[in-house]
C-alpha positions in Angstrom: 5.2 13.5 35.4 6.1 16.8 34.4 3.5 19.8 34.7 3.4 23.0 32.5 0.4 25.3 31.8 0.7 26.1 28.3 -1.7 26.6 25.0 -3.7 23.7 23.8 -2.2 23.9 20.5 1.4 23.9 22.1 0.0 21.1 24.0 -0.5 19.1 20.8 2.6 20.1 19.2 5.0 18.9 22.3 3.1 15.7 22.4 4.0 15.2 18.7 7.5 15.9 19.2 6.9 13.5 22.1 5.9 10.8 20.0 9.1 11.1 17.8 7.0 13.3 14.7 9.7 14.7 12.7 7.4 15.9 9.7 3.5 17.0 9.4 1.6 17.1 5.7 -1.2 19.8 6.1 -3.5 22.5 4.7 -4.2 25.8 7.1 -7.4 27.2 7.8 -9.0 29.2 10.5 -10.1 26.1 12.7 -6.8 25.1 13.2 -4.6 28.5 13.2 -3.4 28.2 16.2 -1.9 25.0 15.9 -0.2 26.6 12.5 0.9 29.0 15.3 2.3 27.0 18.0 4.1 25.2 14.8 5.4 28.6 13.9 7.4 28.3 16.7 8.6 25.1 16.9 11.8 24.3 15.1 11.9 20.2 15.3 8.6 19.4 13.1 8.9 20.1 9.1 5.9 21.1 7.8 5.3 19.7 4.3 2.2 22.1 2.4 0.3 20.3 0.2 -2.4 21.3 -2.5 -5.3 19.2 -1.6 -5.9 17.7 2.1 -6.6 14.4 0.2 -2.6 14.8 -1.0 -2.0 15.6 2.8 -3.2 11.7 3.6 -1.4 10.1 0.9 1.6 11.7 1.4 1.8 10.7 5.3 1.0 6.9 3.9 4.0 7.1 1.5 5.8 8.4 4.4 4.6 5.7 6.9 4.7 2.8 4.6 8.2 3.7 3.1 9.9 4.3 7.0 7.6 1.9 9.3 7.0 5.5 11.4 3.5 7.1 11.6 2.5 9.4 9.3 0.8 12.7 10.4 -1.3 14.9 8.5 -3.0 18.4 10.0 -6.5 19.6 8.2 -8.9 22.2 9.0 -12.5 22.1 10.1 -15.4 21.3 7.4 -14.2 20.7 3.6 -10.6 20.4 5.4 -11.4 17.6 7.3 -13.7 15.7 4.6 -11.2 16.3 1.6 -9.3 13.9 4.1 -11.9 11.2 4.2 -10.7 9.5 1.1 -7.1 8.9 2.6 -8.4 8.2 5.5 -10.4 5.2 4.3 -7.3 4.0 1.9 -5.2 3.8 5.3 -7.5 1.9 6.8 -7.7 -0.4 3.9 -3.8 -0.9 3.7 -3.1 -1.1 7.3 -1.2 2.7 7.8 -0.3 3.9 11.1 -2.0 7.6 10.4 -2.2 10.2 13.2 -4.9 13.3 11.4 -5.1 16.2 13.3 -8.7 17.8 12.4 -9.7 21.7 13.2 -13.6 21.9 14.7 -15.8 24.7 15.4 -16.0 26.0 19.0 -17.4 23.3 21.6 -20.2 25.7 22.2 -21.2 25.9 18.2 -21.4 22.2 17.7 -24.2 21.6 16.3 -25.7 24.9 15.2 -24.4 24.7 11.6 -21.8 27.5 12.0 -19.3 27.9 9.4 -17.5 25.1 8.4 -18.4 23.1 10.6 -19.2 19.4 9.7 -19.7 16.1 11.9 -16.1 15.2 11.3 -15.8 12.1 14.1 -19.3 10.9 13.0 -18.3 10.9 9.1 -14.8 9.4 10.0 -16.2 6.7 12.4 -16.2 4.0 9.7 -13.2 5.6 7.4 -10.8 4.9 10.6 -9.3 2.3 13.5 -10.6 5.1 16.3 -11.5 8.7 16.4 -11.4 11.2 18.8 -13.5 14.5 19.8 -11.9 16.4 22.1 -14.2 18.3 24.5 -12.0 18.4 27.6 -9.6 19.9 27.6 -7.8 18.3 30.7 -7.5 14.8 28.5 -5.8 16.6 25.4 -2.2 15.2 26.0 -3.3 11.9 27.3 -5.5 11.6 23.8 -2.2 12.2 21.5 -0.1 10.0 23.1 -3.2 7.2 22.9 -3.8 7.9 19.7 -0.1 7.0 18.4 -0.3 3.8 20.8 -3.7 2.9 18.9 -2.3 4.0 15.1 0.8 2.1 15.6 -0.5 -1.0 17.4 -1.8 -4.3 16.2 -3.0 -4.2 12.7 -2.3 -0.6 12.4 -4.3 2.2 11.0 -5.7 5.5 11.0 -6.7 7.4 14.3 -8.3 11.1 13.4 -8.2 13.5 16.6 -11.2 16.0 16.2 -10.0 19.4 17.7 -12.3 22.3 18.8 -10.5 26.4 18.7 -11.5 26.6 21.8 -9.8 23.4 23.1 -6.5 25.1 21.1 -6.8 28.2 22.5 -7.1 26.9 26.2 -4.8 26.8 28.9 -3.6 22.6 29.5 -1.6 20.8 32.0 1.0 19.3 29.7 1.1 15.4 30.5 4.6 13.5 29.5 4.5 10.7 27.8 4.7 8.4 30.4 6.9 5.5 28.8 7.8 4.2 25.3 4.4 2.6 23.8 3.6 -0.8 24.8 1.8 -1.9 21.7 -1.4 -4.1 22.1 -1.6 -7.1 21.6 2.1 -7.3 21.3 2.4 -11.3 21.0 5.7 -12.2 21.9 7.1 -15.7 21.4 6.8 -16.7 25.0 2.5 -16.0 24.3 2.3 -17.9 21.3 0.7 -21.2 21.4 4.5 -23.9 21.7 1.9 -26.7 20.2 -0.1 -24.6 17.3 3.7 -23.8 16.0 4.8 -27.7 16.4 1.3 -29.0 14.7 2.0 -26.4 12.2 5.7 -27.1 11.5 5.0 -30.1 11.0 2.3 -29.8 8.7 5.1 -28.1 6.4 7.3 -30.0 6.6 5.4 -33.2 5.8 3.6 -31.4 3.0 4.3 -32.9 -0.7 2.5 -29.6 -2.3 3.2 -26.9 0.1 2.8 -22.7 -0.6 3.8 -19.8 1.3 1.6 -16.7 0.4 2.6 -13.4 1.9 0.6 -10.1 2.5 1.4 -6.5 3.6 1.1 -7.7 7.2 4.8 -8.5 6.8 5.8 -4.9 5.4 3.9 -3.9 8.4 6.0 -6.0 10.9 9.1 -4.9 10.0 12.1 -6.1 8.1 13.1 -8.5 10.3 9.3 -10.3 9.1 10.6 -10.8 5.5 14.0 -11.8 6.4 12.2 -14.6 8.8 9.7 -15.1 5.9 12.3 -15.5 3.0 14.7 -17.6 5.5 11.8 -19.7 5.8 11.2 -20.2 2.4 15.0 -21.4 1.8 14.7 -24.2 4.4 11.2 -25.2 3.2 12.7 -25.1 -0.1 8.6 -24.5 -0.8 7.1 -22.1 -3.5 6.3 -18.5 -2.0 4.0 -15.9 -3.3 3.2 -12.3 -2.1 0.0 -10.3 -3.1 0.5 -6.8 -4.4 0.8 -5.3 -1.0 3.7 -7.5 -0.6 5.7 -7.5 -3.1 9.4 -7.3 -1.6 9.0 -9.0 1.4 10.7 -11.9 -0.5 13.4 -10.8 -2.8 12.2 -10.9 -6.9 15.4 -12.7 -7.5 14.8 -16.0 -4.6 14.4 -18.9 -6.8 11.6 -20.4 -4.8 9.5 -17.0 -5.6 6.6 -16.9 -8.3 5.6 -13.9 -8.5 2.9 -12.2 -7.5 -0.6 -13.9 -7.1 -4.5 -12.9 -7.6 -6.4 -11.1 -10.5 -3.2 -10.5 -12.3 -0.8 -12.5 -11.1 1.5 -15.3 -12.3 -0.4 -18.8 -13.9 2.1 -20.3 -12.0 1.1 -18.9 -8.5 -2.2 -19.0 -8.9 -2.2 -22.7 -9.9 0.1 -23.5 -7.2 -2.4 -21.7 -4.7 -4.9 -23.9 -6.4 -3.5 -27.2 -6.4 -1.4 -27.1 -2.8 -2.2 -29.3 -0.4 -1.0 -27.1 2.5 -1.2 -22.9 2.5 0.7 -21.1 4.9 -0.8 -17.3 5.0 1.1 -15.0 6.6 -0.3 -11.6 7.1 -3.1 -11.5 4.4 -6.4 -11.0 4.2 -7.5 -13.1 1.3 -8.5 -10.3 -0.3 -11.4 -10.9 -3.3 -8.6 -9.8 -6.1 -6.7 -12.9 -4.2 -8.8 -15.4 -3.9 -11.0 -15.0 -6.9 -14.9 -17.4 -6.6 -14.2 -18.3 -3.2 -16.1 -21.6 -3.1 -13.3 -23.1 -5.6 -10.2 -21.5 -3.8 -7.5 -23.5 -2.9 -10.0 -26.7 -2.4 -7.8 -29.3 -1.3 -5.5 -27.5 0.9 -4.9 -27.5 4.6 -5.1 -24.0 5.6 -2.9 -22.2 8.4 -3.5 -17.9 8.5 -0.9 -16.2 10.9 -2.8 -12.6 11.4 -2.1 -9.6 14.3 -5.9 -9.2 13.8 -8.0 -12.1 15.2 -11.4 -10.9 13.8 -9.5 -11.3 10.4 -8.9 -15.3 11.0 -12.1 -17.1 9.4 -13.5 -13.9 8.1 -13.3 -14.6 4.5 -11.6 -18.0 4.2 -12.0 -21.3 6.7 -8.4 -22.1 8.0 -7.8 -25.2 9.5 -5.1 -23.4 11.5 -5.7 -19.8 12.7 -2.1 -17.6 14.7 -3.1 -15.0 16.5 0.4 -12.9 16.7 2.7 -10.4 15.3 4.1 -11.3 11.9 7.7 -11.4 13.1 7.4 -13.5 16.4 5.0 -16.0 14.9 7.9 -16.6 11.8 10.4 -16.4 14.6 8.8 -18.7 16.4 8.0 -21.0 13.2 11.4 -20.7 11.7 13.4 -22.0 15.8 10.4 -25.1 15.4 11.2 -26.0 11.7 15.3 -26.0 12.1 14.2 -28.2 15.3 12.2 -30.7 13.6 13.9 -30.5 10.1 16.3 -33.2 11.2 13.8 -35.5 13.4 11.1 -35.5 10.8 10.9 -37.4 7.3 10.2 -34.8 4.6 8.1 -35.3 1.9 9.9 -34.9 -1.4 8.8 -31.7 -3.3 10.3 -33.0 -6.4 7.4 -33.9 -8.2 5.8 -30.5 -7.2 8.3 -28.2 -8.4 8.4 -30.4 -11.9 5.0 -29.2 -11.9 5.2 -25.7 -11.0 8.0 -25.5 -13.7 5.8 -26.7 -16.3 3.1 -23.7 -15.2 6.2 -21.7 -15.4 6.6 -22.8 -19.3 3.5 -21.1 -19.8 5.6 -17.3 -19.6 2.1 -15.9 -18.2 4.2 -12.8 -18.4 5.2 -13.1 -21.7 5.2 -10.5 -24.6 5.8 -9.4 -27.8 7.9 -6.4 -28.3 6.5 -5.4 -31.9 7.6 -2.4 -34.5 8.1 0.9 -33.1 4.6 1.6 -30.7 5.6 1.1 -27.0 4.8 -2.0 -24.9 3.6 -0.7 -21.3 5.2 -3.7 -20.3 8.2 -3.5 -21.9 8.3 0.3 -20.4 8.3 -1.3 -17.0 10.7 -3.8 -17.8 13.1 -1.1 -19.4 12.4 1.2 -16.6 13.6 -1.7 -13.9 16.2 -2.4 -15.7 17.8 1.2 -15.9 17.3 1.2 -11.8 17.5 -1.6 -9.9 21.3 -0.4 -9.0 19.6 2.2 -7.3 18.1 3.0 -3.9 14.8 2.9 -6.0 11.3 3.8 -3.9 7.9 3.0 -6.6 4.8 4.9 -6.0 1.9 4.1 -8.1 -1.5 5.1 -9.2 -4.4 2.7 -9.6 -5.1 1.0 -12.9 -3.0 -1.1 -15.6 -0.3 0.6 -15.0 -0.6 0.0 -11.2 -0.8 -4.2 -12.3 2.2 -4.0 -14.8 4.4 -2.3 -12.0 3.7 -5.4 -9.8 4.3 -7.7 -12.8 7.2 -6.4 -14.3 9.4 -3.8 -11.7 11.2 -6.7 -9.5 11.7 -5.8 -5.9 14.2 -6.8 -3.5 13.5 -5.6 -0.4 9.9 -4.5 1.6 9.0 -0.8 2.3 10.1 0.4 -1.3 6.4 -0.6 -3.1 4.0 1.9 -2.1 0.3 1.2 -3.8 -3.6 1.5 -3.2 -4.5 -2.0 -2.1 -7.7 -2.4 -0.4 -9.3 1.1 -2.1 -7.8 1.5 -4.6 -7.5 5.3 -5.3 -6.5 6.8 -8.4 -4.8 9.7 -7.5 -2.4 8.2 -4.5 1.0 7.9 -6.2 1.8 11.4 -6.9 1.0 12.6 -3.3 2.2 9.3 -2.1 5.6 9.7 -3.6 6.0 13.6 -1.8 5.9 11.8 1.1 8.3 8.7 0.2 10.8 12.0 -0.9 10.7 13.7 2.0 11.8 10.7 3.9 14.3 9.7 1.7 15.6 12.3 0.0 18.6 11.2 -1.4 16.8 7.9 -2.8 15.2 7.7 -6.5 11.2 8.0 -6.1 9.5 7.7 -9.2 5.4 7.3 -9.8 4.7 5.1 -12.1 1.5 6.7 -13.3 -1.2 6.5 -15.8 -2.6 9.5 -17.4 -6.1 9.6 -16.1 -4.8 8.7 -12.6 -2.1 11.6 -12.7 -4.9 13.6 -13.7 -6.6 13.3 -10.2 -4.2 14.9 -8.1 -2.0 16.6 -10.3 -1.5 20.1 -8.2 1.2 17.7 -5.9 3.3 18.9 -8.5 3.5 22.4 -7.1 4.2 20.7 -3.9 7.0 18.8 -5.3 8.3 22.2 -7.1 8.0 24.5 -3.3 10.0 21.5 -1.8 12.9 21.0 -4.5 11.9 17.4 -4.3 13.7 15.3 -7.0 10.4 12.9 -7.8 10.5 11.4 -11.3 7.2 10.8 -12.6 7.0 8.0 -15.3 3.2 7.8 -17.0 2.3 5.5 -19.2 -0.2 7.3 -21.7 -2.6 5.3 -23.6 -4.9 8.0 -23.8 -7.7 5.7 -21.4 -8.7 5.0 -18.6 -7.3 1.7 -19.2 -8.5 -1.0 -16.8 -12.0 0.6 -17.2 -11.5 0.3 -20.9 -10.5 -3.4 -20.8 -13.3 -4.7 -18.4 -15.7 -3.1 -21.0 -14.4 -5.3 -23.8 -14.3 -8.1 -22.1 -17.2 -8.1 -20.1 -19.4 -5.1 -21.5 -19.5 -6.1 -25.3 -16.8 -3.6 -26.2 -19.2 -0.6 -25.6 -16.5 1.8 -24.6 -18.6 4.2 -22.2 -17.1 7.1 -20.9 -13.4 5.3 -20.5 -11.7 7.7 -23.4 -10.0 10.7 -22.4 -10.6 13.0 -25.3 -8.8 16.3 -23.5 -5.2 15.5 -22.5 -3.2 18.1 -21.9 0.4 18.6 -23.2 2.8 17.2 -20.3 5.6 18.4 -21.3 4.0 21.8 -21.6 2.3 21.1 -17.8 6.0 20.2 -16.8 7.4 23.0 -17.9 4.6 25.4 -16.4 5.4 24.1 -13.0 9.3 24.9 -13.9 10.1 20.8 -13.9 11.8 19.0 -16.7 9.0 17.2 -19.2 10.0 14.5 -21.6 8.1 12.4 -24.2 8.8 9.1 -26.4 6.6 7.4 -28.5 9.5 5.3 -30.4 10.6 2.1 -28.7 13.7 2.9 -29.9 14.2 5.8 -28.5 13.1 4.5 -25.0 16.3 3.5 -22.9 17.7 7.3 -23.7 14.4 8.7 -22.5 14.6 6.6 -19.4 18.5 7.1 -18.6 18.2 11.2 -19.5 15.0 11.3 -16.3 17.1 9.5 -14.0 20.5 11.8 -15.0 18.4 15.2 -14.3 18.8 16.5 -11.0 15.3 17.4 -9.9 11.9 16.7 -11.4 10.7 15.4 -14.1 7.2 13.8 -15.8 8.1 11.2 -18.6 5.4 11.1 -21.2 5.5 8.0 -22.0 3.5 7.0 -25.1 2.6 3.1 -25.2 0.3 1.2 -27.1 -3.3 2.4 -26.9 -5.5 -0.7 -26.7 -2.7 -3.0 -24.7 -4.7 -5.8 -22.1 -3.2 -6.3 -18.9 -2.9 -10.2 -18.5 -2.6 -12.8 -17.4 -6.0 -12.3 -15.6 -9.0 -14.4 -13.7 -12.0 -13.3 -14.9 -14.2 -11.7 -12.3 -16.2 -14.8 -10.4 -13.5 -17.4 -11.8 -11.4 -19.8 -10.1 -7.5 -19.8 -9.9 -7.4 -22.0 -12.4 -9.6 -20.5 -14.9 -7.1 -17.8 -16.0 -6.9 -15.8 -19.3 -3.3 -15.7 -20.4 -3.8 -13.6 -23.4 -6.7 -11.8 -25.3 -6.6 -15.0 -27.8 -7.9 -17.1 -25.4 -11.6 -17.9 -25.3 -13.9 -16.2 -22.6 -16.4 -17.1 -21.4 -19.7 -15.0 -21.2 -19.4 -13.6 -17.4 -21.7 -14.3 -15.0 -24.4 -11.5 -13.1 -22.5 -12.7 -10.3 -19.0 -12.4 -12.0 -20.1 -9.1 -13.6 -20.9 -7.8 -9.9 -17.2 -8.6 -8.2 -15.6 -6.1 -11.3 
């Protein structure tokens, strides 16, 4: 243990150096200019200034989620610190490893309304994993170095650390970080149950209607999780699907992979979810976009949830089976047990269960027709994969239709290069999102693949992305609504179209240009592929206007409060009036 007397806010700034921090999203203000100072003088942390302390949080998620690293963002006191709350919440939602960094009136003003000042641990108590007030200033470093133990540990998420100018401005005892983190609850194969894997294994193995079904835990876990995962599928030879948080932890182009599953997801993974008769979830929550009326999903299945989180096994869903442990040693563990028992074991033919799922496949739930000259959002997607998947190619989205036909039709290949609102779903997270993505890769192809309304929401990134010459192509598909909103009013509102219509678009090209980026626009299918291959040729920004088809649905769908097998595949299809208790889960 080394000892130095040095400035709180150097303090801080050594201990995220420390803690391997190689880049810090923030917004200054006078509750936290001495920490701006102490970063003044430190040459190994970037600094990345954002527009909006919401931006700040998005960005470090986009960071995090695309590197497997924690994010860090620094805000000031008051409006600093509650402009934050909304990212805060989404990383909690999503599982993000987020270290915030919060000014705070003097300890001695606490509580006298002095200027801004605002209750920042009590307002981010339920928004993170832990928060942190410092008032002593002796227990500063060992704070920061628990913090990134607690952010990074587990099922990971956000850890705010509430810091009083006083405690900056104070002289500390700088504390080393003692040894690399031990992460809790770090289940290694030697802690997990040898029996639960064989009963489990086995279960598998002797299944005749088996599914795998995938969440972001994996992403989380690492790559060597969805290399375990997709080597699993292969022996299984077994169906797998991945909700939208995630989508490339088994590659787009594994023949035993349907897609993605849930409110929008294929009719062939959400029929195979519904008819299994054994579900193997590793490292999801089943979520209500999943699961759809709970008391009809997946009835006849034997359950088995693999979870770092225990209070998340029987939360939602009964499991027959519940696995306490990292993604990546449970699968480990799981994969040594199958390859043992693969040879001893008789295993139920799947060959009758495939011949079904291939006639679910028939359906082409993801089917469409590519009409005259108005753009298909789909076929934008399509088209926009298409013209990148030879690329190192990182998707940021916003929240919406656009958000659903991302997941549908832009295949991925690999985890950590989907970054999306999940859990919160925040309009307004790809743009700031994909800053961050950027700035950790920057010689990789970001684009946001954004909606108008959505772009709308945190638009000033873009002088951000302008200050830090970062190439970021933003790719919007402009219908004019805000479409999701728009389409659960016709089909569940009578078509009464309240508020959803964006009357006051501005000119993007025009906005592009203000902001000294490139701005391009097609409304001509034909003219599509050009528009596409010109944004990805320019070297440096650009926001693709991209005109589709006003009124387009996004399906397939399951109609809020319906089962998995109670899917509309198209707006022919008859629905159903929608139940109180439907209309309440939109």
């Amino acid at each position: 243990m080394t000892l130095n007397y040095i400035s709180g806010a150097e303090a801080v700034i050594k201990a995220l150096v420390d803690n391997e921090v190689e880049v810090i999203f923030g917004y200054p203000g006078g509750a936290v200019l001495p920490l701006y100072d102490a970063l003044f003088e430190n040459k190994k942390i970037k600094h990345i200034l954002v527009r909006h302390e919401q931006a700040a949080v998005h960005a470090a998620e986009g960071y995090a989620r695309s590197t497997g690293k924690v994010g860090c963002v620094l805000v000031t006191s008051g409006p600093g610190a509650t402009n934050a709350i909304t990212g805060l919440t989404d990383a909690l939602m999503d599982s993000i490893p987020i270290i915030c960094l919060s000014g705070q009136v003097p300890t001695h003003l606490i509580g006298t309304d002095a200027f801004q000042e605002a209750d920042t641990t009590g307002i981010s108590r339920p928004c993170t994993k832990h928060n942190y007030l410092v008032k002593d200033a002796d227990k500063l470093c060992e704070i920061i170095h628990k913090s990134f133990e607690i952010a990074s540990s587990g099922r990971p998420g956000p850890v705010l650390i509430d810091l009083p100018k006083d405690i900056q401005l104070s002289n500390v005892k700088y504390v080393d970080k003692i040894s690399k983190i031990k992460k809790i609850n770090n289940n290694n194969s030697s802690k997990i149950d040898k029996n639960l894997i064989n009963k489990v294994a086995t279960l598998l193995l002797q299944a005749e209607r088996p599914i795998i079904y995938g969440g972001g835990g994996i992403v989380n876990s690492g790559p060597t999780a969805s290399k375990l995962l997709t080597e699993l599928v292969d022996i299984l030879d077994c169906p797998v699907t991945l909700t939208l948080m995630g989508l490339g932890c088994v590659p787009n182009t594994n023949k035993n992979f349907l897609g993605m599953l849930g409110m929008h997801g294929t009719y062939e993974a959400n029929l195979a979810m519904h008819n299994c008769d054994v579900m193997l979830n590793v490292g999801a929550r089943f979520d209500d976009r999943v699961t759809g009326r709970l008391n009809a999903f997946s009835p006849n299945s034997k359950k088995v949830h693999i979870d770092v989180d225990k209070s998340s096994i029987n939360k939602v869903v009964s499991v027959d089976y519940g696995i306490v442990g990292d993604c990546k040693e449970v699968l480990s563990a799981l994969v040594q047990e199958v390859k043992k028992l693969h040879n001893q074991k008789k295993i139920k033919s799947k060959t009758k269960w495939w011949s079904q799922i291939n006639q679910w496949k028939d359906k082409d739930s993801l089917g469409f027709k590519q009409i005259g000259n108005n753009i298909k959002p789909q076929q934008a997607i399509k088209s926009l994969y298409e013209q990148t998947k030879n690329f190192d190619t990182y998707i940021t989205t916003e929240v919406g239709q656009h958000q659903m036909w991302a997941a549908q039709y832009f295949g991925f290949s690999k985890p950590n290069h989907w970054m999306t609102s999940g859990g919160l779903g925040t309009m307004g997270y790809g743009l700031p999102s994909s800053v961050g993505v950027q700035i950790a890769h920057p010689k990789s192809l970001v684009i946001d693949i954004s909606g108008e309304a959505s772009f709308l929401m945190n638009m000033q990134e873009l002088s951000t992305i302008v200050q830090y010459k970062l190439p970021i192509k933003i790719f919007i598909l402009n219908n004019e609504w805000m479409g999701m909103v728009r389409q659960w009013q016709e089909l569940n509102h009578g078509s009464r179209y309240s508020e959803s219509y964006t009357a006051s678009l501005p000119d993007f090209v025009k906005l592009a240009e203000s902001f000294g980026i490139t701005g391009l626009r097609v409304d001509n299918i034909h003219n599509l592929e050009a528009t596409i291959d010109e944004m990805i040729n320019i070297n440096g920004p650009v926001i693709a206007d991209i005109r589709v088809e006003k009124e387009e649905n996004c399906f397939p769908m399951i109609p809020s409060g319906a089962a998995h097998n109670e899917m509309i595949l198209s707006s022919d299809d008859n629905v159903k009036d929608t139940s109180n208790e439907g209309l309440a889960l939109v």
